[in-house]
C-alpha positions in Angstrom: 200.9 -72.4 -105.7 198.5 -70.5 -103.3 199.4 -72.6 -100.8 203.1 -71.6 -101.3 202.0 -67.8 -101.3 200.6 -68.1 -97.9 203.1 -70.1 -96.3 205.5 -67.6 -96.7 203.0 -65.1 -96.0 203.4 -63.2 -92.1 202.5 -65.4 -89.6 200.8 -64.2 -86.5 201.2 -67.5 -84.4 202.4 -70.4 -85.0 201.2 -73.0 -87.8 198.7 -70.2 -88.8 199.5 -67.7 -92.0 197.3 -65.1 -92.5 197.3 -62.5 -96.0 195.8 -59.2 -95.9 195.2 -57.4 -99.1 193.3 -55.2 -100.6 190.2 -56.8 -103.7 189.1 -54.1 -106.4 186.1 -54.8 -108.2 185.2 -55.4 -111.7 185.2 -52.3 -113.8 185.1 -53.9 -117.8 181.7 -52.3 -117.9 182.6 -49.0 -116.7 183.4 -46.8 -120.0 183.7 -43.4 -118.8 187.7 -43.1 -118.9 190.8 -45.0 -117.1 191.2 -41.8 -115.5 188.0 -41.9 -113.3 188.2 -45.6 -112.3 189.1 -45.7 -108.6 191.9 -48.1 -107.7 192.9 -49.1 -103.9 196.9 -50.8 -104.7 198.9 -52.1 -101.0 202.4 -51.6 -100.8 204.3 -54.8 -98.3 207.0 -54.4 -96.2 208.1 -56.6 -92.9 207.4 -54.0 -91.0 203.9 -52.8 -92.3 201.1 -52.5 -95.0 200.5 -49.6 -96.8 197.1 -49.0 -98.6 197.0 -46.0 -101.3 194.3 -44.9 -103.4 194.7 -44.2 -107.3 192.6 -42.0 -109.6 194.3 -40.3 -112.6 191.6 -37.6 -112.5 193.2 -36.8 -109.0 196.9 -37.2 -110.3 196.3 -34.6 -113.1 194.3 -32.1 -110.8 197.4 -31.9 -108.6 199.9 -31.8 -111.6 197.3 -28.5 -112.2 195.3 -30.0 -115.2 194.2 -29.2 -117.8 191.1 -30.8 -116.9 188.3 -31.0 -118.5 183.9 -32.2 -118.0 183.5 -35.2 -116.1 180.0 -37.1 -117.4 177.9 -37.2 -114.2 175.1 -39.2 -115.8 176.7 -42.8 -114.7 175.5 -46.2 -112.6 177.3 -44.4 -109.8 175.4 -40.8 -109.7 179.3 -39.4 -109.8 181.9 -39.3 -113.0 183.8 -41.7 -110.6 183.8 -45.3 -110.5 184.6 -46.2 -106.8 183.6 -48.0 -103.9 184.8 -48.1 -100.1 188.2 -49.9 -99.9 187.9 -54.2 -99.8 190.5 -55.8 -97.3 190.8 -59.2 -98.4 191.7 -62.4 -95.7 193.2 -65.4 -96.9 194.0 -67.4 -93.7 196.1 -70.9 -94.0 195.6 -73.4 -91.3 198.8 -75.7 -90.9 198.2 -76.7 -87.4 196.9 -80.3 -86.1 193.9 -79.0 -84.8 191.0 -77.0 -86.3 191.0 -73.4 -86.3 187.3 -71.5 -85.4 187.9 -67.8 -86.0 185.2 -65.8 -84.7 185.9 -61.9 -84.6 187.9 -59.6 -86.5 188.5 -56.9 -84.2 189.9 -53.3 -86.1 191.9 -51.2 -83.3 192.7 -48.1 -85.3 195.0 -46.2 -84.4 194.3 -42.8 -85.8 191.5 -41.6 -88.3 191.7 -38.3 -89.6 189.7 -36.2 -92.7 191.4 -35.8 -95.6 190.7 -32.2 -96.5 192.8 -31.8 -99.8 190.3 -29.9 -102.3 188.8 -31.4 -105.7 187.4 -29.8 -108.3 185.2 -31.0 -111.0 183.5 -29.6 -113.7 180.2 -30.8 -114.8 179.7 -31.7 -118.8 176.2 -30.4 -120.0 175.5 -34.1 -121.1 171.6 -33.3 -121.9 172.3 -29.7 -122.9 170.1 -28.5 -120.4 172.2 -25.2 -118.9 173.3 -22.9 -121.5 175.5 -20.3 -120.7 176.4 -21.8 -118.1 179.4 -23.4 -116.8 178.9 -26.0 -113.8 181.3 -26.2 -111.5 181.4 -29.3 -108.1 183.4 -29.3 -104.9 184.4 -33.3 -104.9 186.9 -32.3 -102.2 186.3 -32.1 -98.4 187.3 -28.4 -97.8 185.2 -25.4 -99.0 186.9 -23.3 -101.8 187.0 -19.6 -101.5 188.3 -16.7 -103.8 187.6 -18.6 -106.4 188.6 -17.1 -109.9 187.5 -18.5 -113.7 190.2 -16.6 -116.1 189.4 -17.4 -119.5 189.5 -17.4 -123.1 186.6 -18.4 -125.5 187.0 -20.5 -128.9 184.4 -21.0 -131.3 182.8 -24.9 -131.5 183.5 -27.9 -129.0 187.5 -28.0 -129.2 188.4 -31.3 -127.3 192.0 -30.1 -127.1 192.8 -26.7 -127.2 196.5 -25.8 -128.3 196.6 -22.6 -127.2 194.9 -22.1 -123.6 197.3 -19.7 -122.1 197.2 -16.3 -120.9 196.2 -13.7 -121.9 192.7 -14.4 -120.7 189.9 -11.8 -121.6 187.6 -12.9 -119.4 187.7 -13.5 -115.5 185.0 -14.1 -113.0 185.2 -14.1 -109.3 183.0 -16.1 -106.7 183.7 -15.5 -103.0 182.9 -18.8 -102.1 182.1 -22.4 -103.4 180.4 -25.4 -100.8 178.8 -28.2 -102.8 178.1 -26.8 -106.7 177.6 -23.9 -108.5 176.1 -22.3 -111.8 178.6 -19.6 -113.3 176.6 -17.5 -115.8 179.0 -16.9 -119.0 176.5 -15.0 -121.0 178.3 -11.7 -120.3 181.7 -13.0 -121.8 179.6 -14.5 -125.1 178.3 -11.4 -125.7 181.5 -9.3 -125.4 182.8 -12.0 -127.9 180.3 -11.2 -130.5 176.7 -13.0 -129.2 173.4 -11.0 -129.2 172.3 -12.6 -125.7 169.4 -10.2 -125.8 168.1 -11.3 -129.2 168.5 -14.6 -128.4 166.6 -14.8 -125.3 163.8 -13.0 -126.9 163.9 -15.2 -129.6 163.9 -18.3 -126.8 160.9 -17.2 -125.7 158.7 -16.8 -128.7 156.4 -19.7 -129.8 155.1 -21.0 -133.7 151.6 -19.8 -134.1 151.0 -22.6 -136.9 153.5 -22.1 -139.8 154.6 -18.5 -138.4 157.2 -17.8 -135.3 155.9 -15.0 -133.0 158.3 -13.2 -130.6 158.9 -9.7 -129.0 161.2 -7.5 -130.7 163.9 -5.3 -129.1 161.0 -2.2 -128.6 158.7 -5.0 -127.1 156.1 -5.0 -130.2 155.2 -8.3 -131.2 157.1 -9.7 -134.5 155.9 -12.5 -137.1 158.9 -14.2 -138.9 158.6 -17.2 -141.6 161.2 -20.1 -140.2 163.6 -18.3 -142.8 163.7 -15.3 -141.3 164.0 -17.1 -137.9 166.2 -18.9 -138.8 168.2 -15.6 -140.1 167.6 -14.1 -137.2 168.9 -16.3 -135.0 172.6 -17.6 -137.1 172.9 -13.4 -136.3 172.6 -13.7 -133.0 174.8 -16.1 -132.3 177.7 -14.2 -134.1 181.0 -16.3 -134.5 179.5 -19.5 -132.7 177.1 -20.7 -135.7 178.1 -24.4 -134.2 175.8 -23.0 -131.1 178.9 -23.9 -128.6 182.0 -22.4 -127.4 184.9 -23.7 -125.3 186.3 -22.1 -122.2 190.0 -22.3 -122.1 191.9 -21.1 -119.1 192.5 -21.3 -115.4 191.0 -22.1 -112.4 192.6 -20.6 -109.3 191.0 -20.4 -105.6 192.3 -20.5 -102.0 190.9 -23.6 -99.3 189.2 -23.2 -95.7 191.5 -26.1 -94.4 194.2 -23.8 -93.1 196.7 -24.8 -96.2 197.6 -21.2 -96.7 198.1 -22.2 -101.1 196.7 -20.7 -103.6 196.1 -23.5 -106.1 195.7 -23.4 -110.3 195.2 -25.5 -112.9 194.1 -25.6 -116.6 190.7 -26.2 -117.7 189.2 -26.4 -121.0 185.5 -27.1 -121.1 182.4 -26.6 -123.8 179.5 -24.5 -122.8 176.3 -24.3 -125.3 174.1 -21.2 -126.6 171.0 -23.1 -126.6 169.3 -25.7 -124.7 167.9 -28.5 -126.7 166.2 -30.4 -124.3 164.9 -27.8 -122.2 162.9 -24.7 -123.2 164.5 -21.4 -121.6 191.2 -66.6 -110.6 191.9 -67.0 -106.9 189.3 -68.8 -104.9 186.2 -66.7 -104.4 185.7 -65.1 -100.7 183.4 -67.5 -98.4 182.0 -64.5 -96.8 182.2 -60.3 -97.1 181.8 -58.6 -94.3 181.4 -54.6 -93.6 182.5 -52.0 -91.3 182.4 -48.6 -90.8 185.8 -46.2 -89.5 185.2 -42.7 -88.2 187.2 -40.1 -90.1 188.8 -38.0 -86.9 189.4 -39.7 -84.1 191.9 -41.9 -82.1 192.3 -45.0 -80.7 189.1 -47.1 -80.8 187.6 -50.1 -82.2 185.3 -51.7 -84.6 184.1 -55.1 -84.2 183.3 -57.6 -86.7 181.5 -61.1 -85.7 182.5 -63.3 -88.2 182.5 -67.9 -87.9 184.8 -69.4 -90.1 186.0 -73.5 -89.8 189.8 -74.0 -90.8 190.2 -77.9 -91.1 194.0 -78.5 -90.0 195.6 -77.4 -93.8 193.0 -76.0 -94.6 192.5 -72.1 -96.2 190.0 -70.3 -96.5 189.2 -66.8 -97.7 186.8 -63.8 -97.1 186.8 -59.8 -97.4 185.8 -56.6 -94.6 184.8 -53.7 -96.6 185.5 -50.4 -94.8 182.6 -47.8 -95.0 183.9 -44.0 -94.3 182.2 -40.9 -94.8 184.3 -39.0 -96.2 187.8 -39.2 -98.2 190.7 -39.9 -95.4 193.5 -41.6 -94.0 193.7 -44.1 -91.1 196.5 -46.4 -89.1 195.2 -49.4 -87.5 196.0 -53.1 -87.4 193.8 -55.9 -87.5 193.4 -58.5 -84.9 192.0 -62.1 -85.4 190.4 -64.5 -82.9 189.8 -67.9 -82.7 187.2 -69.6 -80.2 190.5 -71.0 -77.6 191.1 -67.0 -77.4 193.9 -67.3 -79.7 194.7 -64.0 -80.7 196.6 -63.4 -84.2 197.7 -59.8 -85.2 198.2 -58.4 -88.3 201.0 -55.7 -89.7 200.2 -52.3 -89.2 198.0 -50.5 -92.1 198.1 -47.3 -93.7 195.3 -46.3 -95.6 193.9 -43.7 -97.5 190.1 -43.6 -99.1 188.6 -41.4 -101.4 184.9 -40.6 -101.1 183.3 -38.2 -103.4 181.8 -34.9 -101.8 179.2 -35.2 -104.3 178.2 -38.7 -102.7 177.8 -37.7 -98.8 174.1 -37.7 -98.5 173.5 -41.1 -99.8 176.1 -42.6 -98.5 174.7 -41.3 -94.9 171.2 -43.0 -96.1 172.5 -45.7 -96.4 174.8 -47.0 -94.0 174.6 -45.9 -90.4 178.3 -44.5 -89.7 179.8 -44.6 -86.5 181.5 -41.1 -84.8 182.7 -42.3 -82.0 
């Protein structure tokens, strides 16, 4: 049956059938949503190859939202399961002679940055930053004139009904790079919370079986764990569950020259107190890896590779494409044999996502190319 596939598979030269797709890894582990999981899918025609990337969180960010925290505390240091797109070679040999291929040779056509913005927003998984609502740049563009317009609702409401307009509460930051920490204090306390009282209560400490803090006028106060325990169910006002949820909109202007305004809905939780801080084919032979630059034109990448095709013979191995940062790229893949036998492949569209969040270790580790 694979035999089959590949013989009617596009044939480069003569006797010799060559399959380029695209391999995604396994994700059954991965248990952090559908939504997040990275998937590369190829579109065939006669005429050329298309690569696309798919990630639902990206689908619903450009339908606007709602979105919601993304869990950052994950194998992959992101809320995204993904990995540099896999091109995967199946090569049929139906010649009478052997077949030695020796290079794959990438000549790429065009490679350019992908600067459409993403925006994520941070869940306080240890509840370590109350009051605060933490916002990252996942997308390759700076965000500027960025506005959080807002509603608050008392507890952790996984999916708020009613997260329209009007929206109490709206906070403006001129700019936003890499991350950011949006102190929400202000709107808790026009929503009922003594921020004050609870800060100062924060800061106090038990002197054995009595709680001593600094009152309001700054004299020292003694309270029994009843009374601090009073004290503090008052401070909190209408959020007794120590939690309240943002609905609203997100709305901000990009540096790549799009002109847009974008929006979308958001819902997320933010806490009052920080409790744990005070204050079935046959397997690839061989993978191989190369790296693309993400804006330039015409060049090459090289890949020294030595596989033996017996005459009928297949055999099977994958090139995975490094790139620094999420973008597209039109190239077409060459193959050579030791003769000089040279075998092209269809032209290939590509995109690849790479998280923002991602581009200092991904620098550590592999040595890109620029040129």
């Amino acid at each position: 049956m694979e035999r089959q596939r590949l013989e009617s598979s596009y044939s480069p030269a003569s006797g010799i059938f060559v399959d380029i797709s695209v391999m995604n890894e396994d994700t059954s582990s991965w248990n952090r949503g559908e939504d997040t999981i990275l998937w590369y899918s190829l579109d065939r025609s006669e005429h050329r190859i298309r690569i696309e990337r798919n990630l639902g969180y990206l689908v619903a960010f450009n339908a606007g939202g709602p979105i919601s925290p993304l869990n950052y505390i994950s194998p992959t240091y992101c809320p995204f399961k993904w990995d540099f797109p896999i091109l995967d070679f199946k090569v049929l040999n139906d010649r009478l002679a052997p077949l030695f291929l020796t290079e794959v040779v990438f000549e790429v056509e065009e490679s350019r940055t992908d600067h459409a913005p993403l925006l994520t927003i941070k869940r306080d998984t240890q509840q370590r930053n109350a009051g605060n609502l933490l916002l990252v740049n996942e997308g390759w563009c700076d965000l500027t004139d960025l506005t959080l317009s807002f509603q608050i609702l008392p507890g952790d409401v996984a999916f708020p009904l009613d997260a329209g307009p009007p929206y109490p509460h709206s906070i403006n930051m001129p700019l936003l790079r890499d991350h950011a920490e949006i102190d929400v204090t202000q709107a808790f306390q026009e929503e009922g919370v003594d921020v004050d009282g609870q800060n100062l209560l924060s800061n106090g400490a038990w002197d054995e079986d009595v709680f001593v803090a600094l009152g309001a006028d700054g004299a020292e106060e003694r309270l029994t764990e009843a009374e601090l325990e009073r004290r503090w169910k008052e401070c909190l006002g209408p959020f007794q569950a120590e939690v309240g949820t943002l609905a609203g909109e997100i709305s901000f202007n990009t540096t790549d020259g799009e002109g847009r305004r974008h929006a979308l809905k958001f819902y997320a939780p933010v806490y009052l107190a920080n409790r744990n801080r005070m204050s079935m084919h046959k397997p690839p032979t061989y993978a191989y890896d190369v790296d693309f630059a993400t804006q330039n034109t015409d060049y090459q990448r090289r890949v020294q590779i030595s596989h033996e095709l017996q005459p009928g013979e297949a055999d099977r191995f994958t090139v995975k494409i490094a790139v620094p940062q999420s973008s597209f790229h039109r190239f077409r893949v060459l193959l050579r044999d030791i003769t000089g036998l040279v075998m092209y492949s269809l032209p290939i569209e590509m995109k690849c996502f790479v998280p923002r969040s991602r581009r200092e270790r991904i620098r550590e580790a592999i040595p890109l190319s620029t040129e």
